[in-house]
C-alpha positions as CSV (number, residue, x, y, z in Angstrom):
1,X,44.8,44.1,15.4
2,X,41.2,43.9,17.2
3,X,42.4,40.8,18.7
4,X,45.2,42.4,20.2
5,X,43.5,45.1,21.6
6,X,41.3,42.9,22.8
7,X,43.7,40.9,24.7
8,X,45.1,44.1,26.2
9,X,42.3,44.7,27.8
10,X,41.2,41.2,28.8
11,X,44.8,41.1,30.5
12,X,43.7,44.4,32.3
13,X,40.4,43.1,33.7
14,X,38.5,45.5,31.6
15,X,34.8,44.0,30.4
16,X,34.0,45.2,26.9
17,X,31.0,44.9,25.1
18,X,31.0,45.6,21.2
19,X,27.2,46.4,20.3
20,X,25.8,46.2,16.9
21,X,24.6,43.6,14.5
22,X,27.2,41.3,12.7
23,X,25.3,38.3,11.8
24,X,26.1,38.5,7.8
25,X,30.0,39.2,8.8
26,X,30.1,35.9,11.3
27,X,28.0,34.0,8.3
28,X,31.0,34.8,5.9
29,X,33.6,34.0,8.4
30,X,33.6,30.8,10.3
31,X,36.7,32.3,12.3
32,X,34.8,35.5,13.6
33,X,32.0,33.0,14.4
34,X,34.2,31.0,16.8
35,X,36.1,34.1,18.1
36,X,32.7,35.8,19.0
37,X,30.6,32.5,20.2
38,X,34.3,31.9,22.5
39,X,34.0,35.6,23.7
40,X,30.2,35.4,24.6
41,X,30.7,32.2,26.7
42,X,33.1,34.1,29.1
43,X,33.1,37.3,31.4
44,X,35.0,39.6,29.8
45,X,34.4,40.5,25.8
46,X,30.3,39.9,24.7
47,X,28.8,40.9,21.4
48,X,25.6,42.0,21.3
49,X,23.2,42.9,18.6
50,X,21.4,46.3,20.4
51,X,22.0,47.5,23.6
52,X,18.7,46.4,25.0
53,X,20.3,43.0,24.4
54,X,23.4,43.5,26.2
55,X,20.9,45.1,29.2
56,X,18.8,41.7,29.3
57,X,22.3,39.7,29.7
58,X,23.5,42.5,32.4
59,X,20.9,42.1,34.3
60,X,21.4,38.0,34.4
């Protein structure tokens, strides 16, 4: 369902950025690992653990 959403909004041109900490979630699930190290190497959906984190990669 998150993944579809997700796509919606991808196919929209709308950035997203999910913010919070999910490092034992992606450790349990080698799918969510790919999906979010995928998502990070592109433009449009990043996961970042804090905000000042997604504020460092805004700023380039």
């Amino acid at each position: 369902m998150a993944g579809e959403f997700l796509q919606k909004l991808v196919n929209y041109r709308t950035p997203v950025a999910i913010i919070g900490n999910i490092d034992a979630e992606t450790a349990a699930s080698a799918p969510l690992r790919d999906f979010v190290w995928e998502s990070n190497r592109g433009t449009q959906v990043w996961f970042e653990p804090t905000l000042d984190a997604l504020r460092e990669r805004l700023r380039g």
